[in-house]
ROBA-150971 format. One record per atom (N, C-alpha, C): residue in one letter; x, y, z. Coordinates in steps of 0.001 Angstrom, whole numbers, plus 500000, padded with zeros to 6 digits. Example, Ala and Ser with C-alpha at 12.3 -4.5 7.8 and 13.67 -1.06 7.14 Angstrom:
REM ROBA-150971
A513190494310507800;A512300495500507800;A513200496700507800;S512850497750507080;S513670498940507140;S512900500030507870;
***
This chain:
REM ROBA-150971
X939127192386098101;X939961192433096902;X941117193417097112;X942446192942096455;X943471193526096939;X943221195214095890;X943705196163096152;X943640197392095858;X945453197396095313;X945481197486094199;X946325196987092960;X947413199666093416;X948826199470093224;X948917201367093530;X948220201869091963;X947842202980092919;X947432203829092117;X947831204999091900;X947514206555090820;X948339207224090353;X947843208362091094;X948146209160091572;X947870210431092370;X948463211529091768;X947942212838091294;X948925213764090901;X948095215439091429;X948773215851091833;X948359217263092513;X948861218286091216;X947383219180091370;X947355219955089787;X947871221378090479;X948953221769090256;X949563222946091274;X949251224227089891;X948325225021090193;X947496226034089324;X947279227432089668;X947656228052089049;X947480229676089149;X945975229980089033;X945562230952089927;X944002231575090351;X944122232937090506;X942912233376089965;X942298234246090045;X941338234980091359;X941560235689091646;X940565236739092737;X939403237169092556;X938083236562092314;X936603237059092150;X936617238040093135;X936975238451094446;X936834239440094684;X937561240613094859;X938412240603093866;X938961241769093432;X938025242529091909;X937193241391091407;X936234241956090009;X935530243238090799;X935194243823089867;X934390245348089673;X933059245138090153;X932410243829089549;X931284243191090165;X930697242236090101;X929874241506090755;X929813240463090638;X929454239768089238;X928713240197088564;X928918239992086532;X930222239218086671;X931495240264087207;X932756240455086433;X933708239029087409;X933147238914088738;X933443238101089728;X932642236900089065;X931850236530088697;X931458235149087608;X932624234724086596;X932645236075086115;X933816236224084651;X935184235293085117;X935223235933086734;X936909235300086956;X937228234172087165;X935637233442088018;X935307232037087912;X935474231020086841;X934583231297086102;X934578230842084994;X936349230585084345;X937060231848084094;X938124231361084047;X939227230294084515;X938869230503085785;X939443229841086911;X939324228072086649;X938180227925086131;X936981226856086330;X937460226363084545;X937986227041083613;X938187227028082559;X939716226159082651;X940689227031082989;X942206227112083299;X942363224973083831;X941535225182085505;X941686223572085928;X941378222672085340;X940138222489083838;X939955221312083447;X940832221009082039;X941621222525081748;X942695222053080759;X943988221796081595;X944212221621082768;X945417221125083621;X945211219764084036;X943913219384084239;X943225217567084214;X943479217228082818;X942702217907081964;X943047217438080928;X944328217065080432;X945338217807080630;X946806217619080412;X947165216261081116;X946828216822082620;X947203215512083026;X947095214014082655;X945299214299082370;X944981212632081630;X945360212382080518;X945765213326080138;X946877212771078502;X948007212355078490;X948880212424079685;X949880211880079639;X950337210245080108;X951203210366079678;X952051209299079820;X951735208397081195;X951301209152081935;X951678208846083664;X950232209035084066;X949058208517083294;X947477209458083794;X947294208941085014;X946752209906085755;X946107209617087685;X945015208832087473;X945014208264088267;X943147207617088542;X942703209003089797;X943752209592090583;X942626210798090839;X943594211837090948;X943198213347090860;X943736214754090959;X943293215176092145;X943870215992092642;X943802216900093489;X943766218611093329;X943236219123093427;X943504220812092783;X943298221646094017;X943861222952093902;X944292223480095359;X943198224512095871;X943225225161097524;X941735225665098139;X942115226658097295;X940644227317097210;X940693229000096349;X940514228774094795;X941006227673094023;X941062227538092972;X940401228647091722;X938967228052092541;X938033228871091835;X937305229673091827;X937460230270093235;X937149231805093206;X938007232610094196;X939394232230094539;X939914232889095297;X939232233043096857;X939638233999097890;X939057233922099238;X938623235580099089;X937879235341100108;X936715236720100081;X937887238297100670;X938640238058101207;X939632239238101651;X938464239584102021;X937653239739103316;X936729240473104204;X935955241269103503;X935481240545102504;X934251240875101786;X932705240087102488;X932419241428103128;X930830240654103626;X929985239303103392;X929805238808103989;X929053237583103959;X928277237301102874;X927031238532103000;X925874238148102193;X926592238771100731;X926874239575100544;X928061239938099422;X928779238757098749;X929950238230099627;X930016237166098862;X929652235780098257;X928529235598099314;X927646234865098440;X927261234848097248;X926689235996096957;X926033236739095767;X926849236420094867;X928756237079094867;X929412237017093810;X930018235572093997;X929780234986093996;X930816233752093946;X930677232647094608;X929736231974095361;X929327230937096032;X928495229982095243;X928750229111095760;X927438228116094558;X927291226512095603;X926638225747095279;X926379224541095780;X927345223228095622;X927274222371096263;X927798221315095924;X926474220169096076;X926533219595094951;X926832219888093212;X926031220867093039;X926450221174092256;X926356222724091436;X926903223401090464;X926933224161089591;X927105224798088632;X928672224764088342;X929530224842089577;X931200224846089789;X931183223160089503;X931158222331090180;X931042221073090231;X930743220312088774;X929381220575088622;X929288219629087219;X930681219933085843;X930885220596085960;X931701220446084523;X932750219217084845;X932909219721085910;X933856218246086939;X933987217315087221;X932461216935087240;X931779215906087694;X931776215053086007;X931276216005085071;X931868215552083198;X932923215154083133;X933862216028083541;X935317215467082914;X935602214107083839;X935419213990085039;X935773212515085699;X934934211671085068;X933829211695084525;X933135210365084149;X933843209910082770;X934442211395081767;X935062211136080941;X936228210584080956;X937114211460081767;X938286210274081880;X938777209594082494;X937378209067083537;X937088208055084484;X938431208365085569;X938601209461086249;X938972209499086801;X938317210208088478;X938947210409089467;X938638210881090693;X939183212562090650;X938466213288090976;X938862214661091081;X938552215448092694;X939526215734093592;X939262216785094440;X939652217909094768;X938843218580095530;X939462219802095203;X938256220671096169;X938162222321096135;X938041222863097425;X936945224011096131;X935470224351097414;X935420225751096918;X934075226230098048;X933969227849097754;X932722228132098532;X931800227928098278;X931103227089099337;X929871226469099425;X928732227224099924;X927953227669099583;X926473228098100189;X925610228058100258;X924806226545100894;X923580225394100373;X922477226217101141;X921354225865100050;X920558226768100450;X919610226325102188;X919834225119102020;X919726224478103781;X919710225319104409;X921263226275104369;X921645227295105697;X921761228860104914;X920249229045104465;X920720230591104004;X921464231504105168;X922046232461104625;X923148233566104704;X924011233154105512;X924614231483105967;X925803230701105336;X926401230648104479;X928089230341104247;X928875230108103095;X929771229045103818;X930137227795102998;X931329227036104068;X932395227302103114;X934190226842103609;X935026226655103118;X934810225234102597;X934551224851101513;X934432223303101694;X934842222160100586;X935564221175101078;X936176220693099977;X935552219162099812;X935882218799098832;X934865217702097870;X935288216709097158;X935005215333096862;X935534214611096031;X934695214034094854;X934997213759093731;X933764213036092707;X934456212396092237;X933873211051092021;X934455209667091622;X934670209900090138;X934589208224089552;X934418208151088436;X933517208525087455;X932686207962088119;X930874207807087719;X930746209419087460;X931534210922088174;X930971211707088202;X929916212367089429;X929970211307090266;X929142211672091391;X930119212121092494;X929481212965093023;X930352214158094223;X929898213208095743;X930438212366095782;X930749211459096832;X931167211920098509;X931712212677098775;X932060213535099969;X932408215347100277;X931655215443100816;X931762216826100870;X932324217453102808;X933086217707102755;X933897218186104091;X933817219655104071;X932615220709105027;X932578221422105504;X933291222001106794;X934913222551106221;X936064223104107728;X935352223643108527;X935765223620109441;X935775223672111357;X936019224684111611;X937962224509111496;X938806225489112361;X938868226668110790;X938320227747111500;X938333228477110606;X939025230339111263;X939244231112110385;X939388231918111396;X938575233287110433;X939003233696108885;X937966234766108149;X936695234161107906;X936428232981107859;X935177232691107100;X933846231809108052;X932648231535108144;X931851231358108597;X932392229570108860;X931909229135109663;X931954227371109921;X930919226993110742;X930853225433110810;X929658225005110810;X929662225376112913;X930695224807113126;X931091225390114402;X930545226581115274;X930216227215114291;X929442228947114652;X927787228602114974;X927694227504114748;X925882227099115173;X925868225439114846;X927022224955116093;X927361223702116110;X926189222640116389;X925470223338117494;X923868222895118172;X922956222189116514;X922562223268115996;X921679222839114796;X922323222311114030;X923868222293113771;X924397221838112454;X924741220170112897;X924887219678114189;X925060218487114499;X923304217719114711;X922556218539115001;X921446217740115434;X920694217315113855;X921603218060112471;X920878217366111393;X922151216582110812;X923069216743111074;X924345216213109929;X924411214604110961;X924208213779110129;X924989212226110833;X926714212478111213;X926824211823112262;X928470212006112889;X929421211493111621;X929340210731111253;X930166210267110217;X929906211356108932;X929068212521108460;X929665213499107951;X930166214701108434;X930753214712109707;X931102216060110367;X932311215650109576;X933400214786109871;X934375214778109566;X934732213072108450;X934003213538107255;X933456212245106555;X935189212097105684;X934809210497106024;X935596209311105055;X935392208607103810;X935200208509102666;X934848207861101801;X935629206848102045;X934911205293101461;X935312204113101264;X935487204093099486;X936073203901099171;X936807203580097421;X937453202866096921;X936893202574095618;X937785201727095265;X939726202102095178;X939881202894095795;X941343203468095413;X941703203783097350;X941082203299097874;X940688202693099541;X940141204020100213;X939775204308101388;X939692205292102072;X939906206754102208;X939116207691101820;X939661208672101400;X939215210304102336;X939773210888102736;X939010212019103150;X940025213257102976;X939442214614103129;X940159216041102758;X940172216509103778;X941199217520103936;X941541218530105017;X942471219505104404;X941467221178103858;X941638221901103391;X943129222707104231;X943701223605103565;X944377224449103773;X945469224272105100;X945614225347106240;X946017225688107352;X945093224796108381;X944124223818107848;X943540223202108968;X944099221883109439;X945346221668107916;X946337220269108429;X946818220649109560;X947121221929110318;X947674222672111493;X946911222104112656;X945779220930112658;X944793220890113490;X944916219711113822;X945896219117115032;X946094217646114856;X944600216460114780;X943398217564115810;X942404216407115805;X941603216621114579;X941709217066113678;X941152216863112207;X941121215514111850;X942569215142111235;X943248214311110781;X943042212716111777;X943003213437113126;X942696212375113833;X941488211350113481;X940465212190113798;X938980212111113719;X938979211460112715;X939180211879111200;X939367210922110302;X939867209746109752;X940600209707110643;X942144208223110732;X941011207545111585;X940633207814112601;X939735206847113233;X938420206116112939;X938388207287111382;X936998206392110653;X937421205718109966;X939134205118109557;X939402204427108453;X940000204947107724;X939912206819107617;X940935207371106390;X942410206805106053;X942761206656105170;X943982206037104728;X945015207025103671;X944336207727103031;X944572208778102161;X944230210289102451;X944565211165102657;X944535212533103044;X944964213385102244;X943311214124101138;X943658215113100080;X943582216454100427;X944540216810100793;X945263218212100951;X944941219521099896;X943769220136099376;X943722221332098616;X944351222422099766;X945539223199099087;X945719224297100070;X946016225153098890;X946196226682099919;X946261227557099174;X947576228556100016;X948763228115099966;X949368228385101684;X950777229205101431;X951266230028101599;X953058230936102016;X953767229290102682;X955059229411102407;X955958228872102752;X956090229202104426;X955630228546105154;X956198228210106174;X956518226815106915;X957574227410107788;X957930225965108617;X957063224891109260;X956119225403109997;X955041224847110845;X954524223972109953;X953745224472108861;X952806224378108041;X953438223059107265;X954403222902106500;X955018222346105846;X955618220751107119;X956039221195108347;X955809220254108969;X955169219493109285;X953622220474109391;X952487220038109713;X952051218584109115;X952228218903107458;X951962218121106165;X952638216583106578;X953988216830107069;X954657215414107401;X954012214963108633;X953799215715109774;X953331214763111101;X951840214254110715;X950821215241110147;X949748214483109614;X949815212963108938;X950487212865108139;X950968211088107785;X951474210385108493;X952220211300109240;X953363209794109771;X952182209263110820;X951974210459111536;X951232209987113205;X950138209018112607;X949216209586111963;X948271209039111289;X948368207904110041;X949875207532109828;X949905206395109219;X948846206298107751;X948877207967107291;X948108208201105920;X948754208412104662;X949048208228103545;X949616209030102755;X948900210647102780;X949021211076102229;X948766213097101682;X949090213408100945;X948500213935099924;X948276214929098963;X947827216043098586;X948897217122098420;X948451218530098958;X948895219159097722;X947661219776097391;X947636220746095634;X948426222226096303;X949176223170095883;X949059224114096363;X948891225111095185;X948531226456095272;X948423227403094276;X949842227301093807;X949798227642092046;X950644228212091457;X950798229741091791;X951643230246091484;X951903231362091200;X951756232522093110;X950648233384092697;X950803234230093944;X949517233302095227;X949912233515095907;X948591232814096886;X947226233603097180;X946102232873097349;X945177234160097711;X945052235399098515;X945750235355099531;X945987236188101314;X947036236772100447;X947556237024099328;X948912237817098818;X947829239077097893;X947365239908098020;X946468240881096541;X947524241624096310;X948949241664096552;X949708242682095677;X950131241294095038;X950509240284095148;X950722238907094616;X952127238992094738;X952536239323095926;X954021239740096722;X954422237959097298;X953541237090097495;X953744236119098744;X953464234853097420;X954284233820096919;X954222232796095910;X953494231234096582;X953076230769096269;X952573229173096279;X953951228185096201;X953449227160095564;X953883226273095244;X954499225324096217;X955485224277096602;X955612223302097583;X954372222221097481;X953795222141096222;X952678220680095874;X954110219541096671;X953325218684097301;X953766217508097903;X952854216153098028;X953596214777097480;X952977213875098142;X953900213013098615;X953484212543099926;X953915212110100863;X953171210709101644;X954734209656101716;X953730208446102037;X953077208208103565;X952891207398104076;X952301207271105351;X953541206933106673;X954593207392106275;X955816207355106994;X955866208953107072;X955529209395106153;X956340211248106168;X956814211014105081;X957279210347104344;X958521210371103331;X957609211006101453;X958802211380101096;X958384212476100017;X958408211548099080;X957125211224098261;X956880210566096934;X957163211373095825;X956371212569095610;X956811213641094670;X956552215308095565;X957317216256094775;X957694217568095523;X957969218094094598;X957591219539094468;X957803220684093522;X957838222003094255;X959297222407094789;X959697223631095478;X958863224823094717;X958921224814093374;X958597226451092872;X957275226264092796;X956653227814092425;X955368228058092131;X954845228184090827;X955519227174089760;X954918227595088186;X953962226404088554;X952992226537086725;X951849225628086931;X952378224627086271;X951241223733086540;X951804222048085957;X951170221194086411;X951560219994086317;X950856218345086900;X952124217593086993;X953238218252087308;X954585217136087514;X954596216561089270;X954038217237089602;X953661216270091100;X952644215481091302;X953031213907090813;X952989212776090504;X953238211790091256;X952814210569091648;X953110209865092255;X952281208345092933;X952892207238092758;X952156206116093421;X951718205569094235;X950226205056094701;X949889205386096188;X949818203739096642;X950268203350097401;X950402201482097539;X949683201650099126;X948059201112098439;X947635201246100409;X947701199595101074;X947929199161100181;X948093197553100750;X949356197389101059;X950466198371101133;X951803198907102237;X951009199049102973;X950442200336102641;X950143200886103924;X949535199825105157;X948512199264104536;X947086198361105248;X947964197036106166;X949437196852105398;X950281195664105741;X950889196776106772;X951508198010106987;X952269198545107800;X951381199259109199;X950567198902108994;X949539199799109956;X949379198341110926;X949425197230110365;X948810195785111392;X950442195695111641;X951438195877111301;X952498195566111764;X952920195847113623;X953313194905114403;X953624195957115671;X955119196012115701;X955489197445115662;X956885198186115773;X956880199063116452;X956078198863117837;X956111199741118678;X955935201064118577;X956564201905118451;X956097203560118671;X956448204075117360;X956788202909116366;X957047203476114917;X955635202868114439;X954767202285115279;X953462202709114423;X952908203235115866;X951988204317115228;X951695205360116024;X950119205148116327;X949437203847115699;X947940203685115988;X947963202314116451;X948912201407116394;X948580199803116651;X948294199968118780;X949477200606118803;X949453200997120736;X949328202205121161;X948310202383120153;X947770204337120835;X946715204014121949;X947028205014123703;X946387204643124006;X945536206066123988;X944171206304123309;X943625207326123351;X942643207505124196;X942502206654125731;X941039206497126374;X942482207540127604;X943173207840127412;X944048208535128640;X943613209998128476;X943506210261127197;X942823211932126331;X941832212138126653;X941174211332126853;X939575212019126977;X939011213142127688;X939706212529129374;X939177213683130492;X939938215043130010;X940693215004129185;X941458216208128811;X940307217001128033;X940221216230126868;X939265217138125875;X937788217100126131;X937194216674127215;X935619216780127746;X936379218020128633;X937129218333129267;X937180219320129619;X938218220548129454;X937630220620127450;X938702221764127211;X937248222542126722;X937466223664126630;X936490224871126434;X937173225693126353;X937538226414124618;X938039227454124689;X937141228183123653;X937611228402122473;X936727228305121414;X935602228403121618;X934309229420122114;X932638228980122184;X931913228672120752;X931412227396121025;X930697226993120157;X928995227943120119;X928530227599118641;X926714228578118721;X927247229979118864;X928505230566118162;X928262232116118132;X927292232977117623;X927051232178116167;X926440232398115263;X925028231990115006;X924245231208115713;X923486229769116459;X922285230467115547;X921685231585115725;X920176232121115643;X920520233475113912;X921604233862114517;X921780235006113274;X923296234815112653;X923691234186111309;X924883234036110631;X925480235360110724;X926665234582110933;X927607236025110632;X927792236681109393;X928169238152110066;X927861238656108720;X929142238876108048;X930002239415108851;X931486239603108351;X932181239151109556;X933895239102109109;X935120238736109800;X935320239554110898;X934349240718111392;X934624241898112882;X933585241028113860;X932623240042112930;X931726239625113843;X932374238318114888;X933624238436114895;X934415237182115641;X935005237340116421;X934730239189117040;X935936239674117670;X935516239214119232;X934041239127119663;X933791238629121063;X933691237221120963;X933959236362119909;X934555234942120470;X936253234628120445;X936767235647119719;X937879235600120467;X938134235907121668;X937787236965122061;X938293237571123467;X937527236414124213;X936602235761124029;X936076234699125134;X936677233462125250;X937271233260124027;X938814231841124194;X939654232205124242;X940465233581124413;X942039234453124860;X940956233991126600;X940094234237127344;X939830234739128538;X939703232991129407;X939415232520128235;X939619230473128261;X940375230295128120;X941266230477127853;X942863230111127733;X943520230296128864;X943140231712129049;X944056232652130358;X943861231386131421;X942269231333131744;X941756230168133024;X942344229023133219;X943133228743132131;X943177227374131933;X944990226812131842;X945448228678132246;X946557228866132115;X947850228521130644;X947127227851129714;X947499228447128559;X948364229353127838;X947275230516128078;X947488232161128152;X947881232755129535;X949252233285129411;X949055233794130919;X948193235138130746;X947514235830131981;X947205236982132048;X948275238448132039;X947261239182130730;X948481240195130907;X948201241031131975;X949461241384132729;X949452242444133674;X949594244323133661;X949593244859134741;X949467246141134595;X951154246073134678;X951915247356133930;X953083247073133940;X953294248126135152;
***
């Protein structure tokens, strides 16, 4: 059945810092707000004129990022499950106004005690939390990557880097600075993703903002990327602003865009995947970037890249952001080998 466009709108929203509260009591308190604030910005949205069949809302939303607040610490103040306590009110309002909602928060299932993931999520209509994407490339916060061994020998391959099938077609997330990661996006394009929901929480930069366009075009996805209103999380004097919400079709090209950082739901826009589904079988040579990809030439490359050690974390979770400092120096020393990195010398 043909898949009729649909309405997409990125909820670009000012947040709060749970761990800047006094304590964790007070780090609930900020949640809650947080968690308060986004379902009267859905709500807005589904009242208007222009209602989405799904939202997007940006990483951090709802409890901000830990600023190198201990592991088991921030668990305590501010972590919760998916589904869970953050989730259901969410999971209400989509069944109510039958819409799709995604969006990003810290996860800490009790599966993997004194774990937390960065992890972002989608819930349908019905209200049911349909995909859950636990990030990779991480660099302050714990990932599944850190005890890759056990976390692959229980997760099925198709949720390391999961796709939903929907009625609104193919759908998967890629939080924050990890659009920076070309084989993310990949991995997912190759299960079918067609749509790419973007929660970030991100400073204006060049890379980053590029990033957002080569992710579609190469990958022949649309994207939709929420970003914070107002100050960003990585900003605590709230010196460094948000905003740049974008959606973008599966060419690169800008559907809707909002340069500043106030709040709102004016980044809006129509998603036509039966373009897309018609432009992807099209052959136009190197202007489609998957019909004559040849990706069996990559392989011997990435079976033999090793930088990054996987299982840092394998037997005992990390506890804080100092606990990462000997897997860096062991992929700066993989790099060097691999010439990458040159070696620094004695001057």
């Amino acid at each position: 059945m043909a898949i009729r466009p649909w309405r997409a709108t990125a909820i670009q929203m000012r947040s709060e810092r749970a761990t800047q509260a006094a304590d964790a009591a007070a780090a609930r308190a900020v949640i809650a707000g947080n968690l308060d604030r986004l379902i009267r910005l859905i709500e807005t949205a589904s009242a208007s004129s222009a209602k989405p069949d799904l939202v997007v809302f940006p990483e951090f939303a709802l409890q901000g990022p830990p600023l190198g607040r201990p592991v088991a610490e921030w668990i305590d103040w501010a972590c919760a499950t998916i589904p869970g306590p953050l989730t259901e009110p969410l999971q209400a309002l989509a069944r109510r106004q039958r819409i799709y909602i995604a969006g990003n928060l810290f996860e800490a299932p009790p599966e993997w005690p004194g774990r937390y993931f960065n992890s972002s999520f989608l819930i349908d209509r019905n209200g049911e939390v349909i995909l859950n994407y636990r990030r990779v490339n991480t660099a302050a916060f714990p990932s599944v990557h850190d005890f890759m061994t056990d976390y692959l020998a229980v997760t099925p391959s198709d949720q390391v880097f999961p796709v939903a099938d929907t009625e609104l077609g193919r759908l998967a997330l890629i939080p924050c600075g990890e659009i920076n990661v070309p084989e993310v996006a990949r991995c997912m394009m190759m299960q079918g993703a067609e749509v790419i929901l973007h929660p970030t929480n991100s400073k204006f930069t060049v890379g980053q903002e590029a990033a957002k366009v080569a992710r579609a075009a190469e990958n022949m996805c649309y994207l939709i990327s929420a970003n914070v209103a107002g100050p960003i999380g990585f900003s605590p004097d709230n010196s460094i602003l948000g905003g740049r919400s974008h959606i973008l079709d599966h060419f690169g090209d800008t559907v809707a865009f909002e340069e500043e950082a106030g709040e709102g739901v004016g980044v809006t826009g129509l998603i036509d995947i039966e373009r897309l589904r018609a432009d992807r079988r099209a052959d136009t040579g190197t202007h489609n970037p998957l019909l004559r990809a040849r990706f069996e030439m990559y392989r011997p490359f990435y079976g033999a890249a090793e930088f990054y050690p996987p299982d840092q974390f394998l037997t005992v979770p990390m506890a804080g952001e100092q606990d990462t400092r000997t897997a860096v120096e062991m992929a700066r020393a993989n790099l060097e080998r691999q010439r990458v990195l040159e070696p620094l010398t004695n001057a």
